[in-house]
DSSP file (Angstrom, degrees, kcal/mol; ACC not computed):
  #  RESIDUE AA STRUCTURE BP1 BP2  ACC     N-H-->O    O-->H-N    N-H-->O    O-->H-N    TCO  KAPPA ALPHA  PHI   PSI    X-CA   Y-CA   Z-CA
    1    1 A X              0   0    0      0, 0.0     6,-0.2     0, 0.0     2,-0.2   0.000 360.0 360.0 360.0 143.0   66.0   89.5   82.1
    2    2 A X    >   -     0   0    0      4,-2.4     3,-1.7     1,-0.1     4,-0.3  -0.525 360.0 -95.7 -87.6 151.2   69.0   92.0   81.5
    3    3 A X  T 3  S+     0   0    0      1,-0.3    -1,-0.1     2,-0.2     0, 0.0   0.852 127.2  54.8 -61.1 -33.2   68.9   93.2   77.7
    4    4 A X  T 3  S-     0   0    0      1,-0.1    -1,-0.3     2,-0.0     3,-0.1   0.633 127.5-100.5 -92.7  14.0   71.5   90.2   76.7
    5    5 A X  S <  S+     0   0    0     -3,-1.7     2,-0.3     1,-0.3    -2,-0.2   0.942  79.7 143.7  82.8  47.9   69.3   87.8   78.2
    6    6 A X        -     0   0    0     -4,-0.3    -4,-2.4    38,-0.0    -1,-0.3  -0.747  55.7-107.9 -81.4 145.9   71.2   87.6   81.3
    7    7 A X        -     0   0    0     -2,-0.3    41,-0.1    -6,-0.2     3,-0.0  -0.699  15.2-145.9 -99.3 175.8   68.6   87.2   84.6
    8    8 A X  S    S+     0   0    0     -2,-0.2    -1,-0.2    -6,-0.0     2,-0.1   0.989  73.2  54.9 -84.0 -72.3   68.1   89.9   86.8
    9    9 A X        -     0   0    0     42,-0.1     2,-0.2    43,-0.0    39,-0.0  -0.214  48.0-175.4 -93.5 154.4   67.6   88.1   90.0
   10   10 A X        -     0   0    0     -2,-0.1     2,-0.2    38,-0.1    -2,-0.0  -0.849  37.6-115.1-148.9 127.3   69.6   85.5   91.9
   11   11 A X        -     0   0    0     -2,-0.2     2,-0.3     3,-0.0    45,-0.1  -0.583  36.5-173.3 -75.0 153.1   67.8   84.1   95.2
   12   12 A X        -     0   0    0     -2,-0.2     2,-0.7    43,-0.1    41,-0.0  -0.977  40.7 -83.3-124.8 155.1   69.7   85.0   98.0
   13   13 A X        -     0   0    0     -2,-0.3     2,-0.7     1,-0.1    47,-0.0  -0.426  48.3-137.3 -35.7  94.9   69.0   83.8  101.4
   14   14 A X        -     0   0    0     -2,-0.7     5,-0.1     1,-0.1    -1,-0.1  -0.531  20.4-115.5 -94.2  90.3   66.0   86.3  102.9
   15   15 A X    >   -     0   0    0     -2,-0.7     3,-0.8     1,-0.2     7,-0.2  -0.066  22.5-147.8 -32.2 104.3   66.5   87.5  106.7
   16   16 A X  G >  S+     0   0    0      1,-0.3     3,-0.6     2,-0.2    -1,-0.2   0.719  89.3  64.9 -82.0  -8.6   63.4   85.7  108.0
   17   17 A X  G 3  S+     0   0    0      1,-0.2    -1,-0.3     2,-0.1     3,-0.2   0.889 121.7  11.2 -74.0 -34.6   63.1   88.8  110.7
   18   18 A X  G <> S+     0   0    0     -3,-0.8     4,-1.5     1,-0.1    -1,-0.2  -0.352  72.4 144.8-151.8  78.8   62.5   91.1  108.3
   19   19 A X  H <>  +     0   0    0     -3,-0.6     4,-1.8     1,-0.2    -1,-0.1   0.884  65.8  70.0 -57.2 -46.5   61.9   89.9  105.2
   20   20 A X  H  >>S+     0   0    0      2,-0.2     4,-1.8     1,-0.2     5,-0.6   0.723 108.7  32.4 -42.8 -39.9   59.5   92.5  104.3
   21   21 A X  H  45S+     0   0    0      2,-0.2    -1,-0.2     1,-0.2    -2,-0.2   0.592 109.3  64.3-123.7   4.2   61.8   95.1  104.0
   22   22 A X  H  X5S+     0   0    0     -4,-1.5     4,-2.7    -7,-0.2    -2,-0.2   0.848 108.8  45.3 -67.2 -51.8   64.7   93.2  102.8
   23   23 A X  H  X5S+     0   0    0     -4,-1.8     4,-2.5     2,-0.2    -2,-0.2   0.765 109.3  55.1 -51.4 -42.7   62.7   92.4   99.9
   24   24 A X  H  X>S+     0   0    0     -4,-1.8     4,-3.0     2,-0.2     5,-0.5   0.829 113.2  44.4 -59.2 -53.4   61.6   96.1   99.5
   25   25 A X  H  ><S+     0   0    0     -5,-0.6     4,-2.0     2,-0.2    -2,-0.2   1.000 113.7  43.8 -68.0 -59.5   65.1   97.2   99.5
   26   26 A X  H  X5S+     0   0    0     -4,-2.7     4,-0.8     1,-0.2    -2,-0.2   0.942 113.9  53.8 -75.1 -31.2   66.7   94.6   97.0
   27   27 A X  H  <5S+     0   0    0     -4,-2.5     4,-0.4     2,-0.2     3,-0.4   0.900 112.5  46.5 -71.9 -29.1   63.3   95.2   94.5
   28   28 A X  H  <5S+     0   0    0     -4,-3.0     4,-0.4     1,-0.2     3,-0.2   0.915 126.6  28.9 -80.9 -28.3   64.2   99.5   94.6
   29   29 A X  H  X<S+     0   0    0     -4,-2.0     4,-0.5    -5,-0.5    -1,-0.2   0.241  92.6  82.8-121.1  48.0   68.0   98.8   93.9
   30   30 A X  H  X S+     0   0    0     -4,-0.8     4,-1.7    -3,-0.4     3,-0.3   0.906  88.2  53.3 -75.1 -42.3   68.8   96.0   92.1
   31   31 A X  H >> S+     0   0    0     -4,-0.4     4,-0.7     1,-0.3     3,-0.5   0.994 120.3  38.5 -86.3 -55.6   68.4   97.1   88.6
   32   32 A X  H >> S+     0   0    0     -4,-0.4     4,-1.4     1,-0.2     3,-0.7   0.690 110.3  57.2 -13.6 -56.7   70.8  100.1   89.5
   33   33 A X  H 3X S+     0   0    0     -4,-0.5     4,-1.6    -3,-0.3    -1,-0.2   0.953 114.4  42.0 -52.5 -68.4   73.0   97.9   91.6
   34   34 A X  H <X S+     0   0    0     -4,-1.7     4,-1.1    -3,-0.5    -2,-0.2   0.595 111.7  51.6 -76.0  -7.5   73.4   95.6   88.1
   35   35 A X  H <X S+     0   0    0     -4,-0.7     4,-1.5    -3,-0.7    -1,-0.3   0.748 113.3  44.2-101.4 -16.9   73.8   98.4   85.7
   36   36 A X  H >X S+     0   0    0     -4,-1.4     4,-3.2    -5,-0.4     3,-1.3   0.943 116.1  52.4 -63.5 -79.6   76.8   99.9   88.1
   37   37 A X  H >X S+     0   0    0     -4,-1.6     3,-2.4     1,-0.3     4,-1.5   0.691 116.5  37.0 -15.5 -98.1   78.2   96.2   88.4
   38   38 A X  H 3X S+     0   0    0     -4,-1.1     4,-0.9     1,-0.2    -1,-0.3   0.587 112.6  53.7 -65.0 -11.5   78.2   95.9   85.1
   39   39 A X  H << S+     0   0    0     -4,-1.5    -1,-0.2    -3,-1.3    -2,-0.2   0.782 124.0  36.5 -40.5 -48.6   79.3   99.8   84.2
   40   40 A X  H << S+     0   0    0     -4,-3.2    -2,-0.2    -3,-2.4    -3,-0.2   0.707 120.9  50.8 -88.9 -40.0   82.3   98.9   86.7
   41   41 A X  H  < S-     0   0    0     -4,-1.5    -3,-0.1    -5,-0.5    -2,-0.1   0.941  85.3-138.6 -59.5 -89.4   82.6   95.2   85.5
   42   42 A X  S  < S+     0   0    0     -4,-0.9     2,-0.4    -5,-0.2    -4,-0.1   0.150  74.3  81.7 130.7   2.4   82.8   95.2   82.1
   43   43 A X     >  -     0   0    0      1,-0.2     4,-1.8    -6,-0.2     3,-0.3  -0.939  64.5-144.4-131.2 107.1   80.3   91.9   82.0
   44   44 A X  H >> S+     0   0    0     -2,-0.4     4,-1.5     1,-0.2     3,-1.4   0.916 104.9  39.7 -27.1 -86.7   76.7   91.1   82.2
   45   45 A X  H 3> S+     0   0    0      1,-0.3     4,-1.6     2,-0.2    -1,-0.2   0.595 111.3  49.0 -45.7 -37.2   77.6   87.9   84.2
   46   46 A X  H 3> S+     0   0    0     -3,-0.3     4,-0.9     2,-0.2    -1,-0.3   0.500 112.7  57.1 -91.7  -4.1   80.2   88.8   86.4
   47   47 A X  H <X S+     0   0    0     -4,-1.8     4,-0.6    -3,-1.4    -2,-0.2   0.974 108.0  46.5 -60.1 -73.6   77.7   91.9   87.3
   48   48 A X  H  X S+     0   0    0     -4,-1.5     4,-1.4     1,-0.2    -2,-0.2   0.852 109.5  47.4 -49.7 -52.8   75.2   89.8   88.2
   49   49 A X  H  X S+     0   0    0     -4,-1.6     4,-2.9     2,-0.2     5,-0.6   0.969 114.5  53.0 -63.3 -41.6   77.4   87.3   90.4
   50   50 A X  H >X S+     0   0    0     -4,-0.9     4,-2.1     2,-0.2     3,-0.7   0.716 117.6  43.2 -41.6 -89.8   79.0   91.1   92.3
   51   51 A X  H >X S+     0   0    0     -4,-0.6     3,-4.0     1,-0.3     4,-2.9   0.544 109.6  48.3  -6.9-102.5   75.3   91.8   92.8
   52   52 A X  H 3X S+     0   0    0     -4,-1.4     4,-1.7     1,-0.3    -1,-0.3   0.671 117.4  46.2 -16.0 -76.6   74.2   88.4   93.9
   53   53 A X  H <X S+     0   0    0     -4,-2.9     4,-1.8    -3,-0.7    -1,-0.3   0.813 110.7  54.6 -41.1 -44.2   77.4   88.6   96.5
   54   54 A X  H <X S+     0   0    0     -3,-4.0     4,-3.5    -4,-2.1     5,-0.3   0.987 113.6  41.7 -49.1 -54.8   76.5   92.2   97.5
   55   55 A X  H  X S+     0   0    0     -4,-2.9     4,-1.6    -5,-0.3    -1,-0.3   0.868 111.5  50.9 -62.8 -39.2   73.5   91.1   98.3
   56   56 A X  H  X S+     0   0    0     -4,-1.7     4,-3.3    -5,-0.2    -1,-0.2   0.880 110.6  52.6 -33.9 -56.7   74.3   87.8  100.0
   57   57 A X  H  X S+     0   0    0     -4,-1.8     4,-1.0     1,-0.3    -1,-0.2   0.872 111.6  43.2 -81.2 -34.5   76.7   89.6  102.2
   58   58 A X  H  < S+     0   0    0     -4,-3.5    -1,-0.3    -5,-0.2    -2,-0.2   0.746 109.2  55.9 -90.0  -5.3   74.1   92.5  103.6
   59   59 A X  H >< S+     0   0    0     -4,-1.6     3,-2.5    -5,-0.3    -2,-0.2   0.972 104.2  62.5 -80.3 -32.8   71.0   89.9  104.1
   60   60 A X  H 3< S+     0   0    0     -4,-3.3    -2,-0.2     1,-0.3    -1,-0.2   0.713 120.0  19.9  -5.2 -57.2   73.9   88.3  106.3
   61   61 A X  T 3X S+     0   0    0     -4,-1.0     4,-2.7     1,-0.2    -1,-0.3  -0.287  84.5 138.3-134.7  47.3   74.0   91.2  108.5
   62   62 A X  H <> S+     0   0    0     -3,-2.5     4,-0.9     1,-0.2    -1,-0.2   0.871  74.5  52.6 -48.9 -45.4   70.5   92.7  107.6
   63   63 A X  H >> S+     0   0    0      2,-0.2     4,-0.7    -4,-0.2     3,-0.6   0.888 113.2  42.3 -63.3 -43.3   69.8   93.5  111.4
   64   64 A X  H >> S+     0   0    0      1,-0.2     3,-2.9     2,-0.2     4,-1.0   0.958 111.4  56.4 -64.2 -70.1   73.0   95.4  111.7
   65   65 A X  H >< S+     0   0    0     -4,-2.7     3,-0.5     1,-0.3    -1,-0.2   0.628 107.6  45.4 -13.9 -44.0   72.5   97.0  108.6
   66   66 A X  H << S+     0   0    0     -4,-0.9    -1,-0.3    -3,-0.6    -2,-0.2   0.604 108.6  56.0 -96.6 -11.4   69.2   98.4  109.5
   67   67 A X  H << S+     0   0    0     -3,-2.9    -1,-0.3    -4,-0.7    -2,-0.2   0.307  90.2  98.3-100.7 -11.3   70.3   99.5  112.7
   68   68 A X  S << S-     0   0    0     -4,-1.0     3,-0.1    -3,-0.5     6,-0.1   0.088  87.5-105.2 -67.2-172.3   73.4  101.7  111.0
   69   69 A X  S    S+     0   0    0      1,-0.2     2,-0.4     2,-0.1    -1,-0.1   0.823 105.3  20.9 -86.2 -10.6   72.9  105.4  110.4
   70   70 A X        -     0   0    0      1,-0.1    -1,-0.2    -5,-0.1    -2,-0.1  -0.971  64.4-168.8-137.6 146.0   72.4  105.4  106.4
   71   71 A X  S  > S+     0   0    0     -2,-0.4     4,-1.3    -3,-0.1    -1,-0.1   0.824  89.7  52.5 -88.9 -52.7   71.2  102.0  104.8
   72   72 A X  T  4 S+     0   0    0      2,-0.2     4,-0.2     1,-0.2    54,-0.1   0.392 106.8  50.8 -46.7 -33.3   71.8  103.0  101.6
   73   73 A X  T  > S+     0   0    0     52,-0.1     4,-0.6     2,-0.1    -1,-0.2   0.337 113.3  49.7-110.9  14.1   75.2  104.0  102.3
   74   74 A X  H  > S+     0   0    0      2,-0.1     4,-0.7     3,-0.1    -2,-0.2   0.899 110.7  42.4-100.4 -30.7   75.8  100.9  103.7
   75   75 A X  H  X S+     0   0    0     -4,-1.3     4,-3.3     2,-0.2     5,-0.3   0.637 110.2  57.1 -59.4 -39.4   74.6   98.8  101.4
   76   76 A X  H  > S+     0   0    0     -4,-0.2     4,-4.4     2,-0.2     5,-0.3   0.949 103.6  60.1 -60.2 -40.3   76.3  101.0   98.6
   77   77 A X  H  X S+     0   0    0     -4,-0.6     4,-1.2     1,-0.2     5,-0.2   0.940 106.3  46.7 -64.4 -33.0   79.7  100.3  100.7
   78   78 A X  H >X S+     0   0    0     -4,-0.7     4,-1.4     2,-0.2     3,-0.6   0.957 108.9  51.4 -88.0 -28.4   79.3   96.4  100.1
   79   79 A X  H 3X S+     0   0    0     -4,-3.3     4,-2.8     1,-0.2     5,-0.3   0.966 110.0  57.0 -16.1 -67.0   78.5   96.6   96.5
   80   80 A X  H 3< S+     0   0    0     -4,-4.4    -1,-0.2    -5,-0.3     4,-0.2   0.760 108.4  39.3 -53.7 -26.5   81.5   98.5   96.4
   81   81 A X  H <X S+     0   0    0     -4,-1.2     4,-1.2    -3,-0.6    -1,-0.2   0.698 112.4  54.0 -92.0 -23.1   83.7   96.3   97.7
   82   82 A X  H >< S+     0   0    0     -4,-1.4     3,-2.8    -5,-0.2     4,-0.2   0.981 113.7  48.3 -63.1 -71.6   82.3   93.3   96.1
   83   83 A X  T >X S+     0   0    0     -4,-2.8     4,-1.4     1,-0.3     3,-0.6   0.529 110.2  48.7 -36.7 -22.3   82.7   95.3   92.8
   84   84 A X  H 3> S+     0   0    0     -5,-0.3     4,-1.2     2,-0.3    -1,-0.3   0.760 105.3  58.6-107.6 -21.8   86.1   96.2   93.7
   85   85 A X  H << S+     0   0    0     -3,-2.8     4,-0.3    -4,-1.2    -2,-0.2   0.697 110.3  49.1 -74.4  -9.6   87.1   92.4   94.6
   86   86 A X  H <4 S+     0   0    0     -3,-0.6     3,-0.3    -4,-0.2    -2,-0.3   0.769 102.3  53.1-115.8 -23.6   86.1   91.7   91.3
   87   87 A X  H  < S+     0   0    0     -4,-1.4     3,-0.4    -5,-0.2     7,-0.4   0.719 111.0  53.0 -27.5 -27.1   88.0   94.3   89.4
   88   88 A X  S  < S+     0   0    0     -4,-1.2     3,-0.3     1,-0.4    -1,-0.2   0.747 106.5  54.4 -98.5 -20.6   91.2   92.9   91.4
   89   89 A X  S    S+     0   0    0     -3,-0.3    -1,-0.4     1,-0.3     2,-0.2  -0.087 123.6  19.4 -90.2  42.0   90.4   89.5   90.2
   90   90 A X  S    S-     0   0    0     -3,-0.4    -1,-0.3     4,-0.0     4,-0.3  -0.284  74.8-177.4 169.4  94.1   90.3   90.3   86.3
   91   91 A X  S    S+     0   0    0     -3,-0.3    -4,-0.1    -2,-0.2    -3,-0.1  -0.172  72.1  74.0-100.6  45.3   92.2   93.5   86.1
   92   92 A X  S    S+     0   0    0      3,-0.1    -1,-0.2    -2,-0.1    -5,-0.1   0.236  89.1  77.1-145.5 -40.1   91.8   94.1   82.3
   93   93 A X  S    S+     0   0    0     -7,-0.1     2,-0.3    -3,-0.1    -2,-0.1   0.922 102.2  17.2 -45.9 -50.6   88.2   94.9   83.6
   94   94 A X  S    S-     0   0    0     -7,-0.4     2,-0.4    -4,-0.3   -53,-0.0  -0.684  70.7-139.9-118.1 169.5   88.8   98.2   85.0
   95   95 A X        -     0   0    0     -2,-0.3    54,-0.3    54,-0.2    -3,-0.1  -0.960  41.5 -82.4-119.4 123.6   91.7  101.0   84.7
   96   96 A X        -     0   0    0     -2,-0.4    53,-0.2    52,-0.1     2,-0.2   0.260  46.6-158.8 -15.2  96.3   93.3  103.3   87.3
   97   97 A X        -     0   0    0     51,-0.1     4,-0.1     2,-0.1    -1,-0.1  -0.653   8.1-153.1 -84.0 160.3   90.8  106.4   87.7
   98   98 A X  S    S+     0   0    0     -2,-0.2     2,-0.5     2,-0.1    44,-0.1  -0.560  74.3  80.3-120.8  49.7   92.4  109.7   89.2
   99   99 A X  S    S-     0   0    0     42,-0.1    -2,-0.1     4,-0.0     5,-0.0  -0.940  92.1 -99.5-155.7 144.3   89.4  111.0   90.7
  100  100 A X     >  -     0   0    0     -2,-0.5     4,-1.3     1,-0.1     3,-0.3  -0.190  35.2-100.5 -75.3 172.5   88.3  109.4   94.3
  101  101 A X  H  > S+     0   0    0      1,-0.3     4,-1.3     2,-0.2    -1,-0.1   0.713 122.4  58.5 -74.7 -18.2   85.8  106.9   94.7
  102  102 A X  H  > S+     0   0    0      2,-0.2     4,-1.9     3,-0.1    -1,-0.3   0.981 115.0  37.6 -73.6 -63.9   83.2  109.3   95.7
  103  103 A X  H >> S+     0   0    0     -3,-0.3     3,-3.0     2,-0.2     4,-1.2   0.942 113.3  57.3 -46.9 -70.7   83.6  111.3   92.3
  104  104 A X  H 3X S+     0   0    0     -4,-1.3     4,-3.2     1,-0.3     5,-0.2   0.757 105.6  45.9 -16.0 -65.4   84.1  108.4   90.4
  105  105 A X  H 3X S+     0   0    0     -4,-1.3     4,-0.8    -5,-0.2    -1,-0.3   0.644 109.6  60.1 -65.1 -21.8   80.9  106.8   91.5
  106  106 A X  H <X S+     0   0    0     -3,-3.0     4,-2.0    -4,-1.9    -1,-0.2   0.733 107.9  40.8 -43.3 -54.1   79.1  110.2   90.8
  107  107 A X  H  X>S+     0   0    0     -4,-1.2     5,-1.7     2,-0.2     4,-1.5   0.816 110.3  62.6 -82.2 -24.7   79.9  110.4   87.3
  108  108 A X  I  X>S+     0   0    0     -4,-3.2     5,-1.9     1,-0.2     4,-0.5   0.959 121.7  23.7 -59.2 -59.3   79.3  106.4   86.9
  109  109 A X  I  <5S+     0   0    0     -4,-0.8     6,-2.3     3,-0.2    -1,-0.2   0.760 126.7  47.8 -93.7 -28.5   75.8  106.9   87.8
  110  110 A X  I  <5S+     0   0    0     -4,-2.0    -3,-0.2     4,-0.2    -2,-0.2   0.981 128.5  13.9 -72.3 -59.5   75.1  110.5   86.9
  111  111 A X  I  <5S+     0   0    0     -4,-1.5    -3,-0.2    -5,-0.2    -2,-0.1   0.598 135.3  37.0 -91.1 -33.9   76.4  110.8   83.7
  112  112 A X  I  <<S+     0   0    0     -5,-1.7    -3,-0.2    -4,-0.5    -4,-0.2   0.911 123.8  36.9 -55.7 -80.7   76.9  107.3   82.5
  113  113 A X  S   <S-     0   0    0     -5,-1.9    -4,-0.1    -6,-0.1    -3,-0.1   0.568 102.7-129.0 -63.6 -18.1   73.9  105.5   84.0
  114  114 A X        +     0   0    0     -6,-0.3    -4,-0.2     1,-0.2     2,-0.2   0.788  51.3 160.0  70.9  15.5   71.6  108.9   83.3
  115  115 A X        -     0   0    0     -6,-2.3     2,-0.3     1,-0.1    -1,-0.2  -0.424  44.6-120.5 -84.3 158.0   70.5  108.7   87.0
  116  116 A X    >>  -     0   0    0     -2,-0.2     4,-1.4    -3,-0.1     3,-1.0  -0.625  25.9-104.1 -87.3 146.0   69.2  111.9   87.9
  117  117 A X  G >4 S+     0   0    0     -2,-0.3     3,-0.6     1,-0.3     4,-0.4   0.812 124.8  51.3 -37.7 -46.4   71.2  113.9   91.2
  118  118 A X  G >> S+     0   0    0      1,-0.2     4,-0.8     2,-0.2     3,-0.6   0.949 117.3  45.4 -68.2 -51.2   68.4  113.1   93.7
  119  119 A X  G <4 S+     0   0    0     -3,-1.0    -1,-0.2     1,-0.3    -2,-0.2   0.425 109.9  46.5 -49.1 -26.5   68.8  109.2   92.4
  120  120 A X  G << S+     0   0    0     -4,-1.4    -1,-0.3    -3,-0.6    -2,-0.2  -0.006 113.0  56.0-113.6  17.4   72.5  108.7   92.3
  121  121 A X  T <4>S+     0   0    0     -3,-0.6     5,-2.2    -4,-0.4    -2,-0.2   0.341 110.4  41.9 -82.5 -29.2   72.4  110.5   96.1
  122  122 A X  T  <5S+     0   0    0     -4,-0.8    -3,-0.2     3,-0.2    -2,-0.1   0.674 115.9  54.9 -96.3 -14.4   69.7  107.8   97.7
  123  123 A X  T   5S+     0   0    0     -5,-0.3    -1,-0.1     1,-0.2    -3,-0.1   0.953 113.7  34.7-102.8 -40.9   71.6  105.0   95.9
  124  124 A X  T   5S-     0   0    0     -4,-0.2    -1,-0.2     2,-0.1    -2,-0.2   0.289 116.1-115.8-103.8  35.1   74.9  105.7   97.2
  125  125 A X  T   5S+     0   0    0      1,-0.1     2,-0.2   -52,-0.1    -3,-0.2   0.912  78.4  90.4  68.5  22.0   73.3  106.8  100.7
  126  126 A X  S   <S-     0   0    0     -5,-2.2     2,-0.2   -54,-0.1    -1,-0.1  -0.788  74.6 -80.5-137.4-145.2   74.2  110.5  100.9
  127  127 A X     >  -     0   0    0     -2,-0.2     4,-2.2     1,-0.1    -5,-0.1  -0.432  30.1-109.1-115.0-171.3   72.8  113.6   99.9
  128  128 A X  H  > S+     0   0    0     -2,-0.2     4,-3.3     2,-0.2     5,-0.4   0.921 115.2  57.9 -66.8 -12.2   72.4  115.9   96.6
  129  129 A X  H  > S+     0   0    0      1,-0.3     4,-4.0     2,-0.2     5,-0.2   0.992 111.0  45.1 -73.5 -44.4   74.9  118.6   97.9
  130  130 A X  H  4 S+     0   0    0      1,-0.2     4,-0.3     2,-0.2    -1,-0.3   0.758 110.8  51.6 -62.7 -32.3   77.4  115.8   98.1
  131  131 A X  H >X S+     0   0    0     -4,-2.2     4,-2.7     2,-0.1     3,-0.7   0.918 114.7  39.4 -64.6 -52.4   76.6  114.4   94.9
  132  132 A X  H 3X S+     0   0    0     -4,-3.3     4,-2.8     1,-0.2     5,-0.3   0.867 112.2  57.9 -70.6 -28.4   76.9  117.9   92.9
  133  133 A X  H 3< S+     0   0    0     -4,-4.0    -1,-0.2    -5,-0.4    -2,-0.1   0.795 115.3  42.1 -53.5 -20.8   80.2  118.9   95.1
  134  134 A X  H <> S+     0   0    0     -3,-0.7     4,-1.9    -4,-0.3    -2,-0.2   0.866 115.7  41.1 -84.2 -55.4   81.5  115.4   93.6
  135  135 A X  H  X S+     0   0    0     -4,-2.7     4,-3.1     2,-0.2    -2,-0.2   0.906 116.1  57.7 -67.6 -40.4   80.4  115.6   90.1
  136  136 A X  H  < S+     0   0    0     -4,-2.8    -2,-0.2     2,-0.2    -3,-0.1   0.735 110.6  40.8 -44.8 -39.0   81.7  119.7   90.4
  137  137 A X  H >4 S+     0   0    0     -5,-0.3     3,-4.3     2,-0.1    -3,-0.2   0.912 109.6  62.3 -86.2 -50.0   85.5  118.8   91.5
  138  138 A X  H >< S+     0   0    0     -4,-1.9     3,-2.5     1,-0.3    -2,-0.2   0.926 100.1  57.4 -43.1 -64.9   85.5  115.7   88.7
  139  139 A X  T 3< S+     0   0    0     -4,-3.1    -1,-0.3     1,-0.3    -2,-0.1   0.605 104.4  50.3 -33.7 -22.3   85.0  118.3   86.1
  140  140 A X  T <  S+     0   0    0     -3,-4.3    -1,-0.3     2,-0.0     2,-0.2   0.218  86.7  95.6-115.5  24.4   87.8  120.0   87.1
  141  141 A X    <   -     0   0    0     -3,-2.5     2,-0.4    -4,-0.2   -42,-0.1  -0.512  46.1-175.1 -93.9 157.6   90.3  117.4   87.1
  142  142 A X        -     0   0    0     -2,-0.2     2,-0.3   -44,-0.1    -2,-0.0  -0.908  15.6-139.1-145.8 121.5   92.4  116.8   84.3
  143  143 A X        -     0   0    0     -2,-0.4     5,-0.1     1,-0.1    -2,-0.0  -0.789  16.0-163.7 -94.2 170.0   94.8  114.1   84.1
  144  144 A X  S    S+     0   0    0     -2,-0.3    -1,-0.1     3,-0.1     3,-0.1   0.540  74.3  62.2-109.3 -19.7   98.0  114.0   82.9
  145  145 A X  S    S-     0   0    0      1,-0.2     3,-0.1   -47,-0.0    -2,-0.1   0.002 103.7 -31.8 -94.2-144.4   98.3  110.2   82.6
  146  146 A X  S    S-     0   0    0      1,-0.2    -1,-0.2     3,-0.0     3,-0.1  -0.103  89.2 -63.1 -62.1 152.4   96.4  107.8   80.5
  147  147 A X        -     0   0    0     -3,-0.1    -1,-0.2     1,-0.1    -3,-0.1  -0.023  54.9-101.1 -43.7 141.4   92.8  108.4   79.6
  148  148 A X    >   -     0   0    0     -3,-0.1     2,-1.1     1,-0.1     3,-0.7  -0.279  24.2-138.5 -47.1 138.0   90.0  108.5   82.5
  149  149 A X  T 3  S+     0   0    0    -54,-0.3   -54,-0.2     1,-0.2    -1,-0.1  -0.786 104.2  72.7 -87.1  79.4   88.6  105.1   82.0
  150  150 A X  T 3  S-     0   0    0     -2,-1.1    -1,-0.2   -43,-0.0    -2,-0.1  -0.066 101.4-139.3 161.0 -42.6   85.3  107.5   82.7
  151  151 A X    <   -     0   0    0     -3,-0.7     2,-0.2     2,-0.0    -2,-0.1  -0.409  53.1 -22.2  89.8-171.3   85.8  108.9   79.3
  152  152 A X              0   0    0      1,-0.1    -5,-0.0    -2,-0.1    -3,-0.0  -0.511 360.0 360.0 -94.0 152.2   85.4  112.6   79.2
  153  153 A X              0   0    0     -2,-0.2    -1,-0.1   -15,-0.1   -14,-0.1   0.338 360.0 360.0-100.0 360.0   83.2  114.3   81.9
């Protein structure tokens, strides 16, 4: 159960070829997965359902998936786009950030979420140099328009 007594898990359909390590995969990033979703969201529930969809959409194409060069950053890309499809449907949820999606999603997890560099690098599939080069430029952004919906870095 998510702390507001939302549940964690939604079955999805399990890629009977490799099940094993479909399962292995959704048990190390779900809870991550649900606290970005809902970081991003603004909603317990409509986190869970992104999730649920993310997930839906990569056991779909598990085989490709496992066959790409990063797993992790492939999986991160359909999160991300689930997330972003529900940002565009209820657009009160999110606000225009000025920092690219790469930063963005750095400071969400680093500094938000409290994941540690080595941890917000395996979850969105790249490595730590890329992570601190990300979180390193964010810092030095300023905008000039309305506040970062990131709050201050």
């Amino acid at each position: 159960m998510w702390p507001d007594g939302h549940p964690v898990t939604a079955y999805v359909q399990v890629p009977p070829v490799h099940s094993l390590e479909y399962d292995a995969f959704r048990q190390l990033y779900e809870r991550p997965y649900l606290a970005y979703a809902r970081l991003r969201t603004g909603d317990a529930g409509s986190a869970t359902q992104v999730v649920v969809e993310a997930f839906a959409a990569l056991s779909a194409r598990w085989a490709e998936a496992l066959r790409s060069e990063c797993l992790a950053a492939d999986a991160w890309n359909i999160l991300n786009t689930a997330v972003g499809v529900a940002t565009e449907l209820h657009p009160g949820s999110q606000r225009r950030c000025h920092l690219t999606t790469v930063q963005a999603d750095a400071v969400r997890l680093h500094h938000r979420l409290g994941l540690t560099l080595q941890d917000t690098a395996a979850l969105m599939g790249t490595d730590d140099h890329t992570v601190r080069a990300a979180l390193s430029s964010a810092a030095r952004i300023v905008c000039s328009a309305s506040s970062c919906p990131l709050g201050p870095l």
